[in-house]
Every structure is written in structure tokens, then in C-alpha cells.
C-alpha positions in Angstrom: 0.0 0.0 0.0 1.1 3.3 -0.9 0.8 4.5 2.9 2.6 1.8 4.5 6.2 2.5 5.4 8.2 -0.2 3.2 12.2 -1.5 3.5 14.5 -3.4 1.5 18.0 -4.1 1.0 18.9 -2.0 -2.0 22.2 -3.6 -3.1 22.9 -7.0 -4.6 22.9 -10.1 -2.4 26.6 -11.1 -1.7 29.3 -10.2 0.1 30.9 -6.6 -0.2 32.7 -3.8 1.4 29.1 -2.3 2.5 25.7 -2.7 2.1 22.9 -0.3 2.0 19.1 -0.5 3.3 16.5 1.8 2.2 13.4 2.8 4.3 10.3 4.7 3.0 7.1 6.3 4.2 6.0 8.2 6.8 7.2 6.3 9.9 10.7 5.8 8.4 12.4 7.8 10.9 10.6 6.0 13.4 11.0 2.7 12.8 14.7 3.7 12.2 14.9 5.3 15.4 13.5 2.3 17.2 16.4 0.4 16.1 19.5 2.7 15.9 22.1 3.8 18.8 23.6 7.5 18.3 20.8 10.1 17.7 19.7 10.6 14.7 21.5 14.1 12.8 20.7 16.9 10.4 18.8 16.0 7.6 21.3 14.6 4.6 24.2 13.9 7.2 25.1 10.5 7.5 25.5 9.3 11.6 27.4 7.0 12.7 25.9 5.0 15.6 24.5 1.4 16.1 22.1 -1.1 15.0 20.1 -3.2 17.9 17.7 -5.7 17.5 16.2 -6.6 21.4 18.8 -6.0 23.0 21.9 -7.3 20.4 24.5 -4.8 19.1 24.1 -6.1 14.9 26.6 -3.8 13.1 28.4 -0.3 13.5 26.5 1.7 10.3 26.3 5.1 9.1 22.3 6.4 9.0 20.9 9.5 6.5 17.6 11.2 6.8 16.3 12.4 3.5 13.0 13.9 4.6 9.9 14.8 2.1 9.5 15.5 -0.4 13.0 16.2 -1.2 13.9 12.5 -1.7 13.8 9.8 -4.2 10.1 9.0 -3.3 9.0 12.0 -2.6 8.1 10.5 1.1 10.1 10.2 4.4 13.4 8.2 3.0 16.1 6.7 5.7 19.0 5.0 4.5 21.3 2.9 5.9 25.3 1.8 5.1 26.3 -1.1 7.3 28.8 -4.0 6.7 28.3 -5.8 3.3 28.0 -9.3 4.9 24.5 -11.8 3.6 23.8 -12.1 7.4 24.1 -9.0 8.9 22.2 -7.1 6.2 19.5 -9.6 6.6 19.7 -9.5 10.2 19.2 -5.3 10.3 16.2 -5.9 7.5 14.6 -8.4 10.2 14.9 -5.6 12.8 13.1 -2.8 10.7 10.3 -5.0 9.0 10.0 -6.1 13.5 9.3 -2.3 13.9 6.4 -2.2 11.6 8.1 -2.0 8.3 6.7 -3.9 5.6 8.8 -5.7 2.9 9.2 -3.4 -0.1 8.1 -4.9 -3.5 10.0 -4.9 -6.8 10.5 -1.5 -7.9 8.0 0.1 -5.3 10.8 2.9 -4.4 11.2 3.9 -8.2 7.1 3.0 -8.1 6.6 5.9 -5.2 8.7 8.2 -7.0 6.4 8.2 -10.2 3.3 8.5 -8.0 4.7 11.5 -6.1 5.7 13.1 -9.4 9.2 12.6 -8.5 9.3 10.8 -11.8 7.3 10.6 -15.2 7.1 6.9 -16.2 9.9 7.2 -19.2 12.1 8.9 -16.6 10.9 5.9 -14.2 11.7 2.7 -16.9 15.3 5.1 -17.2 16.4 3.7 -13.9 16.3 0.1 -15.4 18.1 1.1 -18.1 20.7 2.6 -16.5 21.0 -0.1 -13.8 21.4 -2.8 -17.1 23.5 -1.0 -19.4 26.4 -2.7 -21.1 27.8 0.1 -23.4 29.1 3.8 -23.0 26.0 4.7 -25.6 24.0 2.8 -24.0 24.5 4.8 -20.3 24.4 8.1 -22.0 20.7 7.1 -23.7 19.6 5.8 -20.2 20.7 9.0 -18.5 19.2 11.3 -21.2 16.1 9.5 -20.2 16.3 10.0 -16.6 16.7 13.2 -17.0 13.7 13.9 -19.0 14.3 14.2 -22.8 12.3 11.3 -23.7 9.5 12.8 -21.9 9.7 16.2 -23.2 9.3 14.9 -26.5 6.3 13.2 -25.7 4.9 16.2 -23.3 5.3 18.6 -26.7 3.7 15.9 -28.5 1.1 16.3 -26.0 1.1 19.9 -26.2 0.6 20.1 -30.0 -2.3 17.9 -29.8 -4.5 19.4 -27.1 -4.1 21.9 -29.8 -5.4 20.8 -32.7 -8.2 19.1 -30.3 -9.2 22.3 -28.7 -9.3 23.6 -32.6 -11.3 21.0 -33.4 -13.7 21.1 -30.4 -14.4 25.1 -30.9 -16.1 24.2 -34.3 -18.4 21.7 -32.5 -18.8 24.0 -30.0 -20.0 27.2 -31.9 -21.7 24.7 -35.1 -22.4 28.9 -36.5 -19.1 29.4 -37.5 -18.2 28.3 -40.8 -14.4 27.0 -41.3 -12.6 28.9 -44.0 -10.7 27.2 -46.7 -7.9 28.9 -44.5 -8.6 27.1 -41.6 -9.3 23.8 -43.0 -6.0 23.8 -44.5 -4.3 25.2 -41.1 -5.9 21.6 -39.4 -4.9 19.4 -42.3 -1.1 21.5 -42.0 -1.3 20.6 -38.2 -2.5 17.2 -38.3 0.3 16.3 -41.3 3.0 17.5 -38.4 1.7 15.5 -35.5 1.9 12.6 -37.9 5.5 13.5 -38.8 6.7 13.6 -35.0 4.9 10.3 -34.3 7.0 8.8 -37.0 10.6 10.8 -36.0 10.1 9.0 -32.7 8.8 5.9 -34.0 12.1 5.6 -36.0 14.4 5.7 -32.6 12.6 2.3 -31.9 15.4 -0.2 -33.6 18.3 1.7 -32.2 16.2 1.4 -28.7 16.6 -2.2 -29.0 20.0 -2.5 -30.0 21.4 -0.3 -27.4 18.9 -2.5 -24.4 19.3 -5.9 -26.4 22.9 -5.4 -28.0 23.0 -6.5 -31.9 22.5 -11.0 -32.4 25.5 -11.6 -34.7 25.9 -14.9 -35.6 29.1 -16.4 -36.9 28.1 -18.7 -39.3 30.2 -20.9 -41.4 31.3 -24.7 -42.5 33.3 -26.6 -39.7 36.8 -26.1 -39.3 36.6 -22.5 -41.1 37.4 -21.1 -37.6 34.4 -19.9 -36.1 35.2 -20.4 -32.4 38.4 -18.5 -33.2 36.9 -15.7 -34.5 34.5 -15.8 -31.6 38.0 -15.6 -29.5 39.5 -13.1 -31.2 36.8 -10.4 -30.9 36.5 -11.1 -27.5 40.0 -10.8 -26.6 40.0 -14.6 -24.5 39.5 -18.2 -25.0 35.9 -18.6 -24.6 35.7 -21.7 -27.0 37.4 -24.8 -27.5 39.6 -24.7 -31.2 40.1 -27.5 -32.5 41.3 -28.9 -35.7 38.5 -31.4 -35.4 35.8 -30.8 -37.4 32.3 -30.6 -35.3 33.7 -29.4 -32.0 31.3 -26.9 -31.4 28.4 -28.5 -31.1 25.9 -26.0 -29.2 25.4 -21.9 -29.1 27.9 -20.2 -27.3 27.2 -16.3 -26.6 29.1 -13.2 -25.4 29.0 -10.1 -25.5 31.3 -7.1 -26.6 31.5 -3.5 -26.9 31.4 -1.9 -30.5 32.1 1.6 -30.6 29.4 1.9 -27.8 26.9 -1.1 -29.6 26.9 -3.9 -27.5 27.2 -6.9 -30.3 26.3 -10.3 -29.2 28.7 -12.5 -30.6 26.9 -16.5 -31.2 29.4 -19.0 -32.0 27.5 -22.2 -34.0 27.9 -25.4 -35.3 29.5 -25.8 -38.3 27.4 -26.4 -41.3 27.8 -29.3 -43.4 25.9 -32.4 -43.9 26.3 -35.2 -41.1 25.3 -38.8 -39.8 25.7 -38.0 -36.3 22.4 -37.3 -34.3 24.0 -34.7 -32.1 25.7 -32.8 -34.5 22.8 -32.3 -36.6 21.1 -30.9 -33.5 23.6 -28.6 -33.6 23.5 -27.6 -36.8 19.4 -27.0 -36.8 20.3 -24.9 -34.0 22.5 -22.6 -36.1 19.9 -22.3 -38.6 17.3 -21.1 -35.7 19.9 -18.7 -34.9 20.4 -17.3 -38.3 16.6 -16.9 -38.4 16.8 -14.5 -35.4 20.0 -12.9 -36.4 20.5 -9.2 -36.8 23.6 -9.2 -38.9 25.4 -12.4 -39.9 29.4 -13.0 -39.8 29.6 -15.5 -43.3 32.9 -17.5 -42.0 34.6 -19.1 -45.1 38.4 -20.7 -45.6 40.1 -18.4 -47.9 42.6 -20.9 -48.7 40.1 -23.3 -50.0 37.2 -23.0 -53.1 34.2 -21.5 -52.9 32.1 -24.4 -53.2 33.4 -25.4 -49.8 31.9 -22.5 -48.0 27.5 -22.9 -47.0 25.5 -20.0 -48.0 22.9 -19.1 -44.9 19.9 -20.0 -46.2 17.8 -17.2 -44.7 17.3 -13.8 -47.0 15.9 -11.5 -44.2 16.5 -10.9 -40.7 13.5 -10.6 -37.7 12.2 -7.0 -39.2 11.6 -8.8 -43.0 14.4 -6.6 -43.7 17.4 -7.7 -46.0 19.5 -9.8 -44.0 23.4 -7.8 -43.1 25.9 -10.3 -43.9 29.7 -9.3 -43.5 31.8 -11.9 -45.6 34.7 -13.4 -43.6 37.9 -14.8 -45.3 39.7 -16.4 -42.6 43.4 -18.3 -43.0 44.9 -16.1 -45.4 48.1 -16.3 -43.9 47.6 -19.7 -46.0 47.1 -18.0 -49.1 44.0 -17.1 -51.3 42.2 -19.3 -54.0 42.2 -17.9 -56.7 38.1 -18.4 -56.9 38.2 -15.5 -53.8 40.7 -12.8 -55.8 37.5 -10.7 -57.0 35.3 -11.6 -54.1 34.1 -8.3 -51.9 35.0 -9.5 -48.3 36.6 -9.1 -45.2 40.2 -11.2 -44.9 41.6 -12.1 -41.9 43.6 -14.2 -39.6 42.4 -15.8 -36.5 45.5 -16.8 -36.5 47.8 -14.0 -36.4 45.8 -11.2 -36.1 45.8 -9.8 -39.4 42.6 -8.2 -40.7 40.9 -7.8 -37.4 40.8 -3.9 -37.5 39.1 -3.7 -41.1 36.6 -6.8 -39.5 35.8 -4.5 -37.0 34.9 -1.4 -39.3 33.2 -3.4 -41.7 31.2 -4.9 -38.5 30.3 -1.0 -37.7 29.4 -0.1 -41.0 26.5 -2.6 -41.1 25.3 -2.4 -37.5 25.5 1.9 -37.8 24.3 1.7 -41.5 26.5 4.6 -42.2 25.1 7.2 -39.5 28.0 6.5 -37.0 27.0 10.0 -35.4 23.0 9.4 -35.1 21.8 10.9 -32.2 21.4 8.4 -30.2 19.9 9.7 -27.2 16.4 9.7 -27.8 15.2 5.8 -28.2 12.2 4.3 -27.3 11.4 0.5 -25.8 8.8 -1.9 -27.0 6.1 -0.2 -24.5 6.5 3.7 -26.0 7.2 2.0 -29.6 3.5 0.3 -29.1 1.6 3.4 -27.8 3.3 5.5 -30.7 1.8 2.8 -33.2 -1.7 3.0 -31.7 -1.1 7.3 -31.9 -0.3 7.1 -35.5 -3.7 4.6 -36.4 -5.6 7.3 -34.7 -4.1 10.3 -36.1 -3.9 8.8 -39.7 -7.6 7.8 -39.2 -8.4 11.7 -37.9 -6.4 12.8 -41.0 -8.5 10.3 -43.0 -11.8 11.7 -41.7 -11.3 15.0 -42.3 -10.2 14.4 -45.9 -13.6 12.5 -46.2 -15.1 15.4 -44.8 -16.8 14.1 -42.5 -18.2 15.6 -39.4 -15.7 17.7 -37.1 -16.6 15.2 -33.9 -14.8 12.0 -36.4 -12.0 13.7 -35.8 -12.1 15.0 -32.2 -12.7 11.8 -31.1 -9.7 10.3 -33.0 -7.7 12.8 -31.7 -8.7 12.5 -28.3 -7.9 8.8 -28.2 -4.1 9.8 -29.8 -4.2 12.1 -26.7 -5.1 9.5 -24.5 -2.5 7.0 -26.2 0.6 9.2 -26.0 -0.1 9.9 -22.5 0.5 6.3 -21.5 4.1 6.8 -22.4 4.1 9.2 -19.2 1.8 7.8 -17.4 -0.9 10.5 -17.8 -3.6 8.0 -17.3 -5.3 5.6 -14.9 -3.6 2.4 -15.5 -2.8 0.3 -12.3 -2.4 -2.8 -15.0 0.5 -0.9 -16.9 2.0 -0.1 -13.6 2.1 -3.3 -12.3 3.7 -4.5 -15.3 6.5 -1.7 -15.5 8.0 -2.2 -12.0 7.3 -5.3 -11.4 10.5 -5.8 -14.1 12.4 -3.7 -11.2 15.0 -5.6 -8.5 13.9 -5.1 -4.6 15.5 -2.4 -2.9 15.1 0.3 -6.7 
């Protein structure tokens, strides 16, 4: 409940140098005081003092006071740095959820925040993506987020069409007053824009995803071509077993690296040729799965053998029905080049020696940037805003659509309204206890 005073541990479950526990709501002071030896100080000055729990000294810890509504949640917030030790943080939790506190859910500090408008939901899902980000890019997105640029996109959006609504609704309102060719142009002017912002946003959704999900490359390739050594070679370790055995690889191996700020998910598969062996051919029905769900494919071929050695991947598109980015790999040419390669476009390397791994690496950036290495990429939606964006655009094109029919000014009012109402979920500008749920329920306990 929103009124009850709640308490978690707020740092991951381990071992550490210290730990911190978070209390919130409006008996937070007192359920700390209850339990802490050393007076309690100046609001945002950590105390040091004591924790007891009937009558046991638990740990030596340093307490803060952030009172409301200047604090993460807007409410009464105490926290609380003690020794980072599994027992000892569990023990203090024990003692403050004995003094009334209740346990805290997933993300029901972040949760409190929104609902005290410490927060708009965009700036709220921010603190997720910050806490999970595996790339430079990736951070500076997140923190462009949380601090609001995302949502003043949407809030303009907002803006502009309470606008054209209130334009609208003044024609139903006084029916008397004719609309000028003028005017009608001005609303089909103003309704083309809102259509034209939707769709700007709408196209940050892919690089959203990359920069959360990182970019599925699959190394694809015959065996022996040395797939598992590429794999090592981009990653700077030996994550696979190379062997000079065809067939070694047998299952999906995954890692991830950081590509000029892209984090690329590297999947090392089974080498593709036809075989006998039951196992093997698992493996090699897995590769194919995972060229289905590939975003870019790393074509692995020997460059010292033919070409008729080397399997083509037998899937044209990629996930979005998109063509399919395939970077061509020549590995071995420290061995020498067939002369079926010589006027072949590819990459050629060495796992080997090394040779060739700088040019793989641009040609790898070119593909996953598409040639706009200094996009801005600090605006990008998620699934969630991507989906209420969609649903905006239906309605707007249908407004648009309505009023090229001609019909009857309250067609289009009403299509606008429910654009309105759409883009607001992206803020959380409506009633939806559902959508909440959903949204921090993603969160860990203790954010």
C-alpha cells in the first residue's frame, strides 16, 4: 500500500565492502529510530551510531535522513550503510520490517517516486536502463532518459495535440461558424506535423533495442573455417574450444562485446555441413534457428580453400523482414587465397595471427550503424512507447483520413482524443494500475 512505510536491501545479495538499506514512508524515521544507537542528525548527514535488535548490538553503520519531499520518493526516505555481509544485512532488514516496516516490493521505491511526481514513467523505466547497461552509448541514452528528454518529446507531442483538439472542439462547440478554406488547410497543416513527430520518434525504436538488447551476430560458417576462433579473437580470450576437429562446437555459445558503444552479441555455431551424427545435426538445426533470429550475420569461409566449400545461410531476411546484413569473412589467409576468392568483396583475416581484425571490426560498424555513425542516439524508445506510438499514428492517420472525407468535425475529435489518450500512457498520464504493475514489477527489490 502506498501508505505503508516499506524496506528493502537496496544492493545485490553477496558479500561486499558495504551494504545499504532503504526505508520509505511516513514512519521511516521512526521505525529507524526504534532500532538505531547515536541520535539521529541533520537532515542529509550520515550518523554513525549502532544497529540493535532486542537488546543485540548487529553492526556499526552510518544512517541518513532524506525527509519529504526532497527524496527519491517524494516520502520520508532513511538509509542505511552497514557492513556488506548476507547475514548481517538480513539480520538489520529483520529488525526494521519487527518495527512495523513492511517488505518493499519490486521497484516500489522507483514506483513511489512516479506517483509522487518525482518521476514521469519514461524517466521511471530510465532507472532500469541505466542499472542494465552494457555500453558507454547505452549509459548516456539511459541518463538522457532520466533526465527527462524522452519525456519532453512526448509532453510537446502532448502539447501540439490538445491543440489541434481544442481547434477542433471550438467548431463543435459554436456549429455557426463556418471554417474557411484557410482554416481547414491550417488543421490538415497541423494534423500532417503530429503525424511527422509520431513517426521521428517511431524511427528511434530499432536503435532502442540494440542499445537494451545489443545487436544478435551470428558467426556462421562450415566446420573447421574457424568460427570459435573468430569468436575468440573479438572477444580478446578463450571462450571456445579450437580444434582442428571438425564438429567441435556442437551447441550456441554467446558473449558479448563493446562496439564503438553497440553492444554486439557474438553466437558462435555449429559448423554447417551435412552429417550422420544425431547430435551434430542438432547442432547444426540450432544454427539455422539462430540465423533466423540474427541481426547481422558473420559468413565464415576458408580463404585458402574454393568456394564451393563454403554454406551459403539459407535465410534472405532478418527478424524485421528486412534484407538480412551479412559481413563476408575470409579467414586463413596467412595460408594464401584461392584464386576463386581474388575478386570476391570481403573481409580477410587471420584468427590466426591477427591480421585483418581492425578492417573486420569497421566493416562490422558499418552494417550495425548503416552509415550514420553519429546518429543521435539519445532519444530511443522501448517496445512499451514503440506500441503506444503505433496506436497514436492509427488514430491520427484515421483523424487525418476523416477530415479528408469530410466528415463531421466530432470524427476527428474523437480520433484525436484517443491519440491524446494514447501518448499519455508513455508518461503515465492516465489511470492504468495494470501498466504499472507491469513496469516495476521488471524492477529488482531495494530500486
Amino acid at each position: 500500500m502506498l501508505f505503508d512505510t516499506i524496506a528493502a536491501i537496496s544492493t545485490p545479495f553477496g558479500e561486499g565492502a558495504i551494504a545499504v538499506l532503504r526505508l520509505s514512508g511516513p514512519r521511516a524515521v521512526e521505525v529507524a529510530r526504534a532500532v538505531f544507537r547515536g541520535g539521529i542528525g541533520a537532515p542529509r548527514v550520515a550518523t554513525r551510531g549502532a544497529i540493535h535488535d532486542g537488546g543485540q548490538r548487529l553492526d556499526d553503520v552510518l544512517l541518513t535522513v532524506f525527509p519529504a519531499p526532497h527524496s527519491y520518493t517524494g516520502e520520508d526516505v532513511v538509509e542505511i550503510a552497514c557492513h556488506g555481509g548476507v547475514l548481517v544485512t538480513r539480520r538489520i532488514l529483520e529488525a526494521l520490517l519487527r518495527q512495523g516496516a513492511q517488505a518493499a516490493e519490486p521497484g516500489e521505491f522507483t514506483q513511489r517516486a512516479f506517483l509522487h511526481g518525482k518521476l514521469d514513467l519514461t524517466q521511471a523505466e530510465a532507472v532500469m536502463d541505466l542499472i542494465s547497461a552494457q555500453t558507454d552509448l547505452a549509459l548516456r541514452a539511459a541518463n538522457e532518459q532520466l533526465e527527462g528528454r524522452l519525456g519532453e518529446r512526448i509532453r510537446a507531442l502532448r502539447e501540439a495535440l490538445l491543440e489541434v483538439l481544442a481547434h477542433v472542439e471550438a467548431f463543435i462547440d459554436f456549429p455557426d461558424e463556418d471554417i474557411d478554406p484557410e482554416t481547414g488547410e491550417a488543421l490538415r497543416t497541423r494534423l500532417d506535423a503530429l503525424r511527422v513527430d509520431v513517426a521521428r520518434l517511431l524511427d528511434t525504436a530499432e536503435q532502442g533495442r540494440v542499445l537494451r538488447e545489443g545487436v544478435r551476430t551470428v558467426i556462421y560458417g562450415a566446420p573447421n573455417v574457424g568460427k570459435s576462433s573468430l569468436l575468440n579473437r573479438l572477444l580478446g580470450c578463450e571462450r571456445a574450444i579450437v580444434s582442428a576437429r571438425p564438429g567441435t562446437t556442437r551447441d550456441v555459445i554467446e558473449e558479448v562485446i563493446n562496439l564503438r558503444g553497440i553492444p554486439l552479441r557474438l553466437i558462435d555455431t555449429a559448423g554447417v555441413r551435412e552429417s550422420e551424427d544425431e547430435v551434430e545435426r542438432e547442432g547444426i538445426a540450432r544454427t539455422q534457428r539462430q540465423v533466423e533470429r540474427a541481426d547481422l550475420v558473420l559468413h565464415l569461409c576458408d580463404a585458402s580453400e574454393g568456394r564451393d566449400g563454403c554454406p551459403q545461410p539459407s535465410v534472405a531476411h532478418g527478424p524485421l523482414g528486412t534484407a538480412l546484413p551479412t559481413v563476408l569473412v575470409l579467414n586463413k589467409c596467412d595460408l594464401g587465397t584461392h584464386a576463386g576468392w581474388h575478386s570476391v568483396d570481403a573481409v580477410r583475416v587471420s584468427c590466426t595471427t591477427g591480421e585483418g581484425m581492425d578492417a573486420l571490426t569497421a566493416a562490422i560498424e558499418a552494417k550495425v550503424f548503416g552509415g550514420a555513425a553519429h546518429r543521435d542516439w539519445t532519444v530511443a524508445i522501448n517496445a512499451r512507447h514503440q506500441s503506444c506510438l503505433e496506436r497514436a499514428r492509427g488514430f491520427l492517420d484515421a483523424a487525418r483520413s476523416a477530415f479528408d472525407e469530410g466528415l463531421s468535425p466530432e470524427f476527428i475529435a474523437e480520433e484525436l482524443r484517443a491519440a491524446l489518450d494514447t501518448a499519455g500512457e508513455i508518461v503515465g498520464k492516465v489511470d492504468a494500475e495494470d501498466l504499472l504493475g507491469v513496469i516495476f514489477g521488471r524492477f529488482c527489490i531495494g530500486k
